[in-house]
Structure formats: structure tokens, C-alpha cells
C-alpha positions in Angstrom: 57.4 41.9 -8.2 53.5 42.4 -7.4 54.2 43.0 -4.3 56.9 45.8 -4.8 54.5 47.4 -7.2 51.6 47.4 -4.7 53.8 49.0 -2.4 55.5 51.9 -4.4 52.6 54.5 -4.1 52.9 54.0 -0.4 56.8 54.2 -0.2 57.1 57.0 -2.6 54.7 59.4 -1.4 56.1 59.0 2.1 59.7 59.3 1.3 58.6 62.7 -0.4 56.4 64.1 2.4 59.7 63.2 4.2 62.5 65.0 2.1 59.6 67.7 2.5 59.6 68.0 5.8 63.3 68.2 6.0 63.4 70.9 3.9 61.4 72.7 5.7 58.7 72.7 2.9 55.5 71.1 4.9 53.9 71.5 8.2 54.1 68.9 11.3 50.6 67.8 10.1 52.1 66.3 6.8 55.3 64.5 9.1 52.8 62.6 10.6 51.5 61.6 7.5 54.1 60.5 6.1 54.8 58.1 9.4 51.4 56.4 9.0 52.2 56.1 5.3 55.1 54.4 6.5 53.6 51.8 8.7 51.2 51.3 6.7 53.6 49.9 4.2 55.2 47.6 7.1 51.7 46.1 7.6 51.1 45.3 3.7 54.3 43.8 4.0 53.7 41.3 6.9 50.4 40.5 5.8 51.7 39.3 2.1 54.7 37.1 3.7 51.6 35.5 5.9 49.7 34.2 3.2 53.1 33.2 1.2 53.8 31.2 3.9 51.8 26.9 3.6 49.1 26.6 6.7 50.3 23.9 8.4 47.5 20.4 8.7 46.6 19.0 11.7 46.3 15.0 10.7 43.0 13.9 12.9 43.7 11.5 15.8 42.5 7.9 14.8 39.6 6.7 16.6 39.2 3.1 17.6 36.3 1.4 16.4 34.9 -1.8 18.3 33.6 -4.1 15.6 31.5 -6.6 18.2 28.7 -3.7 18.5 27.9 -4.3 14.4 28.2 -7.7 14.8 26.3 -8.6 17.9 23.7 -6.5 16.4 23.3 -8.8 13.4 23.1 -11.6 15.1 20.8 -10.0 17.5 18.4 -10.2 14.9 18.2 -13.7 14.0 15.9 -16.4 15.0 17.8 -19.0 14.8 20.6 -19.8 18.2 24.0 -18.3 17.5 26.9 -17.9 20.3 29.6 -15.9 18.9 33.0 -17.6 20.3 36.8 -16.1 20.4 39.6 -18.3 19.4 40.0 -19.9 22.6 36.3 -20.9 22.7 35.3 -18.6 25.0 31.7 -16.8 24.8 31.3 -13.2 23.7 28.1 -13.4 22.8 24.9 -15.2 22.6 21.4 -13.9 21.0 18.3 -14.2 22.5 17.4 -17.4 20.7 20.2 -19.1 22.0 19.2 -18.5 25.8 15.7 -19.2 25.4 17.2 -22.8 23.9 19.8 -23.2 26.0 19.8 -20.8 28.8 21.8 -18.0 30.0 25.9 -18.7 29.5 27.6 -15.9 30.9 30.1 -14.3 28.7 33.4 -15.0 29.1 33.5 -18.4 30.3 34.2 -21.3 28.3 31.4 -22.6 25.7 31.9 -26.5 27.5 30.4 -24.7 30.5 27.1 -25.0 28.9 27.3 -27.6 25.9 29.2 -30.2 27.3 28.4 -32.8 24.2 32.3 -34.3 22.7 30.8 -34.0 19.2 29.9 -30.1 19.8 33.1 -29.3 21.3 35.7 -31.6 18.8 33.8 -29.8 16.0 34.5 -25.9 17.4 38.0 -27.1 18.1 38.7 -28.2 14.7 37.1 -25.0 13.3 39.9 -22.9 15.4 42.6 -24.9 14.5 41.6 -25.4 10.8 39.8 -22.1 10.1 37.6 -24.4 7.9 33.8 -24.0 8.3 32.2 -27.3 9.9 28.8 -29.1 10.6 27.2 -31.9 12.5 23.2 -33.4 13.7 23.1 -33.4 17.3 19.7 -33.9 19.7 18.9 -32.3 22.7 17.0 -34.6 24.9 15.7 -32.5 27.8 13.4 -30.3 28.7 12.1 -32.0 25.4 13.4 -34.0 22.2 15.1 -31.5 20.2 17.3 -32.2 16.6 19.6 -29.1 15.6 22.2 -29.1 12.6 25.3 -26.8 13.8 27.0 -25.4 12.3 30.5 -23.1 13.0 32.7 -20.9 10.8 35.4 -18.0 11.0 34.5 -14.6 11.5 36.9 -12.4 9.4 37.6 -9.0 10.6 40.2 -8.2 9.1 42.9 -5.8 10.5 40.7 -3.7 12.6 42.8 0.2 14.2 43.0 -0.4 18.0 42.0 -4.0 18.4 44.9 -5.7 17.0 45.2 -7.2 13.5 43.8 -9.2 12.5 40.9 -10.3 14.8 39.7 -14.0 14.6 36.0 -14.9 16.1 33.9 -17.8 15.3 29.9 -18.0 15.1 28.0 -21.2 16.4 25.0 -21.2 14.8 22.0 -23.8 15.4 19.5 -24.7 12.7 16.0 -26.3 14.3 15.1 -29.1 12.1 13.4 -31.0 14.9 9.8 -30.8 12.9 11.2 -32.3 10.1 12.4 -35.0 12.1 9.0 -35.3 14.2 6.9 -35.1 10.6 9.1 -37.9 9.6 8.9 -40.1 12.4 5.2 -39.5 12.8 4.3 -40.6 9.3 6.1 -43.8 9.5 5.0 -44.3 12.9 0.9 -43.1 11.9 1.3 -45.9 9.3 2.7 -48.8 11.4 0.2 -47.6 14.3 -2.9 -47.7 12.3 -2.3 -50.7 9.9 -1.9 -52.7 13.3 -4.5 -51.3 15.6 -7.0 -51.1 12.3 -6.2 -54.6 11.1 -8.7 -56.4 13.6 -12.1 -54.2 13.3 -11.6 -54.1 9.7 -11.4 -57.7 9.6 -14.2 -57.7 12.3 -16.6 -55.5 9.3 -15.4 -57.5 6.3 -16.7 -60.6 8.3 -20.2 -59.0 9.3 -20.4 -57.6 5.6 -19.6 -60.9 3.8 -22.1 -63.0 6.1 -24.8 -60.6 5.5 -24.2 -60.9 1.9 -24.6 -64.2 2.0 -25.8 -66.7 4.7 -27.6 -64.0 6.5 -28.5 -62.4 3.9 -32.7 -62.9 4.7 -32.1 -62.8 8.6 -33.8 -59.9 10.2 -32.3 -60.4 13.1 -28.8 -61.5 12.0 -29.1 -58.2 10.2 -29.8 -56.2 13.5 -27.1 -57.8 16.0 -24.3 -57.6 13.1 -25.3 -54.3 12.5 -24.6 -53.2 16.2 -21.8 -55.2 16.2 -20.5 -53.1 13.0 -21.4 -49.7 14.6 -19.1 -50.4 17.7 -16.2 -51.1 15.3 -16.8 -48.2 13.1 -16.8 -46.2 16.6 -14.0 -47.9 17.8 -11.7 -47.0 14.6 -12.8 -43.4 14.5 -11.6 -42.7 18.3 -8.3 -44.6 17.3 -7.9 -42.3 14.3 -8.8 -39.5 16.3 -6.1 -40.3 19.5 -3.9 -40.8 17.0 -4.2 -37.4 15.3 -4.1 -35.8 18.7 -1.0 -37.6 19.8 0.7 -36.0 16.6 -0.4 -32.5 17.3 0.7 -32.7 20.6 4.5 -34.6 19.3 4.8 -30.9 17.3 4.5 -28.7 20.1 6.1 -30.7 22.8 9.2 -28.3 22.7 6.8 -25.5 23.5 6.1 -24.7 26.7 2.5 -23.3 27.4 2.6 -19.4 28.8 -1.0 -18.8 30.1 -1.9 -19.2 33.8 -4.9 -21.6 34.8 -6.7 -22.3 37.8 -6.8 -26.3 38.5 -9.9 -25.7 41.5 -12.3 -24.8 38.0 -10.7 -27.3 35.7 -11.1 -30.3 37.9 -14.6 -29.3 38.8 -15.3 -28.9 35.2 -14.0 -32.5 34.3 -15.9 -34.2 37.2 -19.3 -33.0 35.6 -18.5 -34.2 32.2 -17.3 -36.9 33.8 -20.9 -37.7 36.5 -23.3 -39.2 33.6 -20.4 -42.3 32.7 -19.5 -42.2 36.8 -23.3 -43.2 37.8 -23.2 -45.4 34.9 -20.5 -47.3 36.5 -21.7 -47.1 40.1 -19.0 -44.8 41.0 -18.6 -41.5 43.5 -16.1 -39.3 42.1 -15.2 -37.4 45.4 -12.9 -34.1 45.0 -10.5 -33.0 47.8 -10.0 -29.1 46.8 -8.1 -26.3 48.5 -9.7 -23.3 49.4 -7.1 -21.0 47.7 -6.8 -21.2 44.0 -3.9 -24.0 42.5 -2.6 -21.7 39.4 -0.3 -23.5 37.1 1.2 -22.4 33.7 -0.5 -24.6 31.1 -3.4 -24.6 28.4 -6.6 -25.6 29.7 -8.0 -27.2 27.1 -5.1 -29.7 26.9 -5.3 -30.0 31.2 -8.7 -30.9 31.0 -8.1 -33.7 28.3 -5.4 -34.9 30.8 -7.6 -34.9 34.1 -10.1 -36.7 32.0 -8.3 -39.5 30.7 -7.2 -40.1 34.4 -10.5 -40.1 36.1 -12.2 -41.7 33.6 -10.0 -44.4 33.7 -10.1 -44.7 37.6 -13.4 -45.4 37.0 -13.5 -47.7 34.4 -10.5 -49.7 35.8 -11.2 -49.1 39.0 -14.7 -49.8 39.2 -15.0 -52.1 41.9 -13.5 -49.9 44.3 -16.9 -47.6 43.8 -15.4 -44.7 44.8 -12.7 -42.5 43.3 -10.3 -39.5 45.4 -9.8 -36.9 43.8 -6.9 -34.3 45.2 -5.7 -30.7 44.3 -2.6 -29.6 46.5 -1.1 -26.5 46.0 0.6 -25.4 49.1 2.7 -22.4 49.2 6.2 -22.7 47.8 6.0 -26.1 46.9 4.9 -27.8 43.8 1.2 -27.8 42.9 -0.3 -31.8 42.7 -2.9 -33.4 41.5 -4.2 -36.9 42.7 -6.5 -39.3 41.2 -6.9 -42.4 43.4 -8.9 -45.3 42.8 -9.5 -48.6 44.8 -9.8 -51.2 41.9 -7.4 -54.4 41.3 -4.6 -52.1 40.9 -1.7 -52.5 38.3 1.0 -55.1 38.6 4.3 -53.4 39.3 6.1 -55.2 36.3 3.6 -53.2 33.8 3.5 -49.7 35.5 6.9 -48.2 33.7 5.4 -48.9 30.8 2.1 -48.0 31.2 2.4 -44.6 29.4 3.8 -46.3 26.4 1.6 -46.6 22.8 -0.5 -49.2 22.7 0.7 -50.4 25.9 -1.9 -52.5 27.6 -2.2 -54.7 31.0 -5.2 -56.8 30.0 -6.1 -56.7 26.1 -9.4 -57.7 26.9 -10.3 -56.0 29.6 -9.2 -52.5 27.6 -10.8 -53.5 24.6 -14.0 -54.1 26.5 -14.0 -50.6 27.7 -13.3 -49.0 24.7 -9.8 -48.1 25.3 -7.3 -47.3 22.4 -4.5 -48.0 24.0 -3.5 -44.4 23.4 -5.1 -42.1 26.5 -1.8 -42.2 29.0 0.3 -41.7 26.0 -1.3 -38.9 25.4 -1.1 -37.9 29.1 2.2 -38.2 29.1 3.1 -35.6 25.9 0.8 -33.2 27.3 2.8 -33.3 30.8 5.7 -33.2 28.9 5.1 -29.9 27.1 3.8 -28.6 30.4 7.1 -29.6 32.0 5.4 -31.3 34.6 5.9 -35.1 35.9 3.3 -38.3 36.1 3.9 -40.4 39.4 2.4 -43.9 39.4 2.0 -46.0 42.3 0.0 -49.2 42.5 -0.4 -51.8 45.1 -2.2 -54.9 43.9 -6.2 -55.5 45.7 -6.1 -52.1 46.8 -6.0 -49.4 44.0 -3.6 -46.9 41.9 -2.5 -43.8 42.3 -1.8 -41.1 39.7 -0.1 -37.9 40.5 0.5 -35.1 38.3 3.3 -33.0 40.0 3.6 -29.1 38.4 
């Protein structure tokens, strides 16, 4: 009905202009008047059935969403080791963590291609077939001692449009607990260490003390050899407690693998100056062998110095009767940079040299405790080398001298 009524004026007056104009009662002017009237109408008309009539919706085409972007991204993040795995164990994805601990794995390939432990990979295969979270210990021994819990559970997607439904991943994820472990150890190894290696200069000063108290008690001179005799095990204690403090330091950090580069030609020259006032002392030439160009390793120089000493300084204690110690840098190009220190002394019988580098570890008793070794000095050596990923070589020929090499 509204629209008839909006359309009446329009239809009437141009049905009247038109029985007009038949009649002969207008002029062509109003004829043509009454035909745009007319269309006018028609126009109206179509226009109202157009908005009558529903608009019909497009329905948007569903876009496929990748849900390994979000996730990759949060793991991404992390500092802890995590290898995202599909449910045949294959690798999508691993964050940087877990390359820097265990190296590049390419993706797709199975995850045994890189851990190959039966503990690691019975656990992830139980975790697929059970869809129940899981954990175990496990220890990586190499480039250094490391202790990680692991742990794997299900990644739920859900039913996710254009990637199937529903979608089932699994994150590895690798918790570092190796300080812990190393804090552990060290404390029960600081305490059997020390009571052992203390046990003999404290009994050594208890003595002294108690005869000065008593028989020796008037004895000026009693009083001045005991005393010296006192100092020297004071001293002796205090380097022992201070090796030993070192050695833990270093057991902290041996998983981290110095960065800076440092010139070996300056270092070794360095050392054999400390070195010259204990070296005249003992009658012996320290003699270095240096290349021209520079022998740049990756290291801390603070820590190669402490190892350069311990090994010269020992060549000349040891290897004193030999009165001369060698000294050699090598660092030719593309091959490995090496150090030599060579002494002509008795030499080291080749039943004790694997073990040489152990605590406490000691060829002749007396002869080390007579030059003020704590038994601790190659140890120590051999953690430093080991967080500079670098190898000790020992070769010995009894009468005619040893041989340490420190390979880069």
C-alpha cells in the first residue's frame, strides 16, 4: 500500500494530461509531459522492488593458519634446549639453545640422528605411544661433563582449518642442572681433599706448638728452627687451600668455552720472566723456540698463563738436572697451534704418566713435598685445557727428560 500511495500523484496526473491530450485540450508540450511522468513512475517502481528484494552474503573463504610460526616463536625464546618433535620423532624444530648444546640437527631427520642415548630415545617413544608426559637424568660427557633432566610431553593443537585435525607434536625440553651436580660433588670432594692433604701439617704444628709449650719451652733456638719449620707448613696449607679453590672455579666453568682471542708469542714470554728469578735459582736456562708470526688461540689469558706456568715451573723443578729447559710455540698455518715444554731431568716412569693429571697424584711423595708441590698443579692443567677444548700430550723416556704438549 505505501507504495501505491507514493505513486498515485505520478499516475494520476499523467493519465489526465493524457485523456487531455486526446481530447484535444493541451498542446504537444504537455504530451511529453505526461510521458516523463510516466517513466518516472516505472523508475520508482523498480527501485522499491530492489530494496524489497534480501542482498545476498558472500561467506569469506577460510584462511589456513600454520600454528608452528606461534609455537616456534615461544620456544624461540627460551634458554633452556627444546627440539620440538612430530609423532614419528622426527625434528621440526630446535631453538638456539639446543644447537649451541648439541649442535645443528637438520630438520626433518630423525631425532636418533643426533641423540643416539637408548634412555633418550625409549623415553620419546613412550611419550608417542602413551601421550603421557615423561622424564629422565641423563649426562653428556663430551666436549665436557654435562647433567640434564629431560623432559617430553604432548603438544595439543587441537583441530587446527587446513592442517588436519587434530595435530599431535611433542616438545623435548632439557633442564641444565649440571652446577648443582658440580656444587654437590665439589663439597664432598673439598672436604675429603682437605681433611687428607691437611691432616699431616696440622699434625706437623700441633707437634711444634706442644714442644714449645713444654720441653722447649726456654730454648731460644728450639724456638727459632720450630718456628721456620711452622711457617713452611702454614705456607704449605694456604697454597693447598688456595689450588683447591681454583680447581673448583675452574670445575664450574668447564662447560664454557672461552671466546676471546690471545696471542701465545706474549703469553709465553710473559711466564718465562716471572718464571727467570726461581729458574737461576735452580741453575736452569729456560730457552724459548718462538715463531715469527703471531700463534692466536681462543682462550683467556689469565688462565693460559697459570697453565704455561705450572708446566715450566715444573720442568724446572723436576727436571733440574737436565739444566736446561725447551720451550716451543708452533703454529703453522692450517694446522693446530702447539706448545712444548721439554725438560732433560729423570723423566717419569711410563706406568705413572696416565695418571699424572689426576688429584693428588704423585710419582715420588718426597720428592714433591720437597718442592712444595700440592699435588694439584696438572690437575689444574688439565680443567683449564679442558674448558679451552684443547689436549695435554705426555711423553717421557726415563734418563732423558719429559715432554709436555699442549695441542689447540
Amino acid at each position: 500500500m505505501a507504495r501505491v500511495r507514493r505513486q498515485f500523484p505520478v499516475l494520476a496526473a499523467a493519465t489526465l494530461v493524457a485523456v487531455l491530450a486526446l481530447a484535444g485540450g493541451v498542446t504537444p508540450l504537455f504530451v511529453a509531459a505526461s510521458w516523463f511522468l510516466i517513466l518516472l513512475s516505472l523508475l520508482l517502481g523498480a527501485a522499491e522492488k530492489a530494496e524489497a528484494e534480501p542482498v545476498a552474503t558472500v561467506e569469506p573463504i577460510p584462511v589456513e593458519v600454520d600454528p608452528l610460526p606461534a609455537i616456534t616463536a615461544a620456544f624461540g625464546a627460551l634458554d633452556w634446549p627444546v627440539i620440538l618433535l612430530s609423532a614419528d620423532a622426527t625434528v621440526l624444530f630446535q631453538n638456539r639453545s639446543a644447537e649451541k648444546a648439541f649442535g645443528q640437527v637438520p630438520e626433518g631427520v630423525h631425532l636418533s640422528a643426533r641423540l643416539r642415548s637408548p634412555g633418550i630415545l625409549d623415553m620419546v617413544r613412550e611419550t608417542i605411544a602413551t601421550g603421557q608426559p615423561t622424564q629422565i637424568e641423563h649426562s653428556e660427557r663430551l666436549p665436557s661433563e654435562r647433567v640434564y633432566i629431560l623432559r617430553i610431553a604432548p603438544v595439543d593443537l587441537g583441530a587446527t582449518e587446513g592442517f588436519g585435525s587434530p595435530q599431535r607434536l611433542f616438545a623435548l625440553a632439557f633442564r641444565d642442572i649440571s652446577e648443582l651436580r658440580n656444587i654437590d660433588r665439589m663439597r664432598s670432594d673439598f672436604v675429603a681433599n682437605a681433611s687428607h692433604e691437611l691432616r699431616t701439617p696440622l699434625a706437623s704444628l700441633r707437634g711444634f706448638i706442644e714442644t714449645l709449650q713444654g720441653p722447649a719451652k726456654g730454648d731460644v733456638k728450639a724456638h727459632d728452627r720450630f718456628l721456620g719449620i711452622m711457617l713452611e707448613q702454614a705456607n704449605r696449607m694456604s697454597r693447598l687451600v688456595d689450588d683447591l679453590l681454583s680447581l673448583s672455579r675452574l670445575e664450574l666453568k668447564a662447560h664454557i668455552a672461552p671466546d676471546q682471542t690471545v696471542d701465545l708469542v706474549p703469553v709465553i714470554n710473559h711466564v718465562r720472566d716471572a718464571l727467570l728469578p726461581l729458574a737461576q735459582e735452580l741453575g736452569v736456562d729456560v730457552k724459548l723456540h718462538l715463531p715469527e708470526a703471531k700463534a692466536e688461540v681462543l682462550g683467556d689469558r689469565d688462565e693460559l698463563v697459570q697453565v704455561f706456568e705450572n708446566l715450566i715451573e715444573n720442568a724446572c723443578k723436576y727436571g733440574q738436572e737436565g739444566k736446561q729447559v725447551d720451550v716451543y710455540v708452533r703454529a703453522e698455518p692450517a694446522s693446530a697451534v702447539e706448545v712444548s715444554v721439554v725438560d732433560y731431568g729423570p723423566g717419569i716412569p711410563a706406568e705413572h704418566v696416565p695418571r699424572i693429571t689426576e688429584r693428588f697424584y704423585r710419582v715420588s711423595v718426597a720428592d714433591s713435598r720437597s718442592k712444595k708441590g700440592t699435588g694439584l698443579g696438572l690437575a689444574i692443567v688439565k680443567h683449564i685445557l679442558t674448558r679451552h677444548r684443547a689436549r695435554l700430550i705426555v711423553k717421557s723416556e726415563l734418563g732423558k727428560g719429559t715432554d709436555f704438549t699442549v695441542r689447540f
